[in-house]
C-alpha positions as CSV (number, residue, x, y, z in Angstrom):
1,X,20.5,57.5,-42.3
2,X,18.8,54.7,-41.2
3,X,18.4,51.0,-42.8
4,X,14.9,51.8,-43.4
5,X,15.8,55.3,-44.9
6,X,18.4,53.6,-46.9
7,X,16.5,50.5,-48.6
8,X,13.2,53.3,-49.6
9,X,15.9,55.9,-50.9
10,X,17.8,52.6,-52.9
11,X,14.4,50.8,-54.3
12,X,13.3,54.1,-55.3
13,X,16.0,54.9,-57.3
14,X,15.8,51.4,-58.6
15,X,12.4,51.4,-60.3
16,X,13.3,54.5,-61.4
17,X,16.1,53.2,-63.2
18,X,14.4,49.8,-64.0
19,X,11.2,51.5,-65.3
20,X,13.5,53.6,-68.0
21,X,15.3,51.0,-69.1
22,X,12.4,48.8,-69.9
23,X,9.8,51.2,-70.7
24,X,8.1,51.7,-67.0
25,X,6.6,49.4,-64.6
26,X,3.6,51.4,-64.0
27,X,0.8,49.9,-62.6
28,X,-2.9,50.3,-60.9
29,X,-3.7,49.4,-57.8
30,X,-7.2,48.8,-56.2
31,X,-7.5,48.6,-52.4
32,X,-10.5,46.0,-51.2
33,X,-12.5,48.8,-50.8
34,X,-12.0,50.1,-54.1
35,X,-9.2,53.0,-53.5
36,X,-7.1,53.1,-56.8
37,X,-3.6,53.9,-56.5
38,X,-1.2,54.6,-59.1
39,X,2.1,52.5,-58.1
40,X,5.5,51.2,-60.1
41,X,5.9,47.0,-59.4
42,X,8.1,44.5,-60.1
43,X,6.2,41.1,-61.5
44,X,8.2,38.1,-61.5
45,X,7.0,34.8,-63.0
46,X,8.0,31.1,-62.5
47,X,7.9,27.8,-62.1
48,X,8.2,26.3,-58.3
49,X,9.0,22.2,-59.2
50,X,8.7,20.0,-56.2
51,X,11.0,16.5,-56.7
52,X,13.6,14.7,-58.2
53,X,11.5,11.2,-58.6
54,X,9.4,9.8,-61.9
55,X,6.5,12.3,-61.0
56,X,7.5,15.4,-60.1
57,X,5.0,18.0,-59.4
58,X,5.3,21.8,-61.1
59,X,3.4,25.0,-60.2
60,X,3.4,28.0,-61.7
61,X,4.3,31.2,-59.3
62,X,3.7,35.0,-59.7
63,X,4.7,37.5,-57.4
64,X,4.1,40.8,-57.1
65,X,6.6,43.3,-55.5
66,X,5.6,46.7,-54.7
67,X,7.4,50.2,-53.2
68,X,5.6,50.4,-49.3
69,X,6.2,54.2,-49.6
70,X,3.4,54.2,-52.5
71,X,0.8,51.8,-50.9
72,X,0.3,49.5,-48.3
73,X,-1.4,46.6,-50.3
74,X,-4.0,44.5,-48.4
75,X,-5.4,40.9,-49.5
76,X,-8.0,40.8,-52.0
77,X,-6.9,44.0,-53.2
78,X,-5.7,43.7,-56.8
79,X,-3.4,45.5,-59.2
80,X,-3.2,46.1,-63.0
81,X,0.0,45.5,-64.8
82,X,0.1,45.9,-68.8
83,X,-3.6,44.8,-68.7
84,X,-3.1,41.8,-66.7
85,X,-5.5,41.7,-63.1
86,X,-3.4,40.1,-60.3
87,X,-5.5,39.6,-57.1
88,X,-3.6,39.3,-53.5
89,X,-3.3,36.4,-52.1
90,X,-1.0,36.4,-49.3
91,X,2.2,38.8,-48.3
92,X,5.6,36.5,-48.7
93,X,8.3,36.2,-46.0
94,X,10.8,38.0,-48.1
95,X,9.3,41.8,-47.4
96,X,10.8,44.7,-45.7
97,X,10.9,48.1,-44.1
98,X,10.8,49.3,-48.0
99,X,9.0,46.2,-49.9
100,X,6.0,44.4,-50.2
101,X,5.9,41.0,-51.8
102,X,2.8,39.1,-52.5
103,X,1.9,35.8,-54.0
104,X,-0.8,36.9,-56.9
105,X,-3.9,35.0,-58.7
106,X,-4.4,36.0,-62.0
């Protein structure tokens, strides 16, 4: 089996898993041209602060992780998660053979 066999076959059963333990992580994406596409994400929210001095600066982060073998998201394309609309913004360094991250404007 190959690595890219291996991480689609181990994210897969990992929503799985993930999405009956907390009640699914369904979601609906659109593609820019308006294709939906029924897909399972991971959305992870934050804080990014920048500093240690008397005036730190803080930004608030959400990213959007989704399974490659579902869709292959594009920018501007946008996806509904528990009735939330994240637009695409840019894809983020960490994605692989199986994933697609992407930083998210809501």
């Amino acid at each position: 089996m190959s690595e890219a066999a291996f991480k689609q076959s181990f994210d897969e059963a990992f929503f799985g898993a993930w999405g009956a333990a907390v009640g699914g992580i369904d979601a609906l994406y659109v593609s820019p041209v308006g294709t939906p596409t029924t897909v399972q994400v991971l959305v992870d929210k934050g804080i990014a602060q920048f500093g240690d001095d008397f005036a730190p600066v803080s930004s608030y982060t959400t990213f959007v992780t989704f399974r490659r073998a579902q869709v292959e998201p594009e920018v501007t394309g946008t996806v509904i998660v528990d009735g939330i609309t994240y637009t695409l913004a840019q894809r983020v360094d960490s994605s692989d053979e199986s994933l697609s991250k992407w930083a998210v404007q809501s």
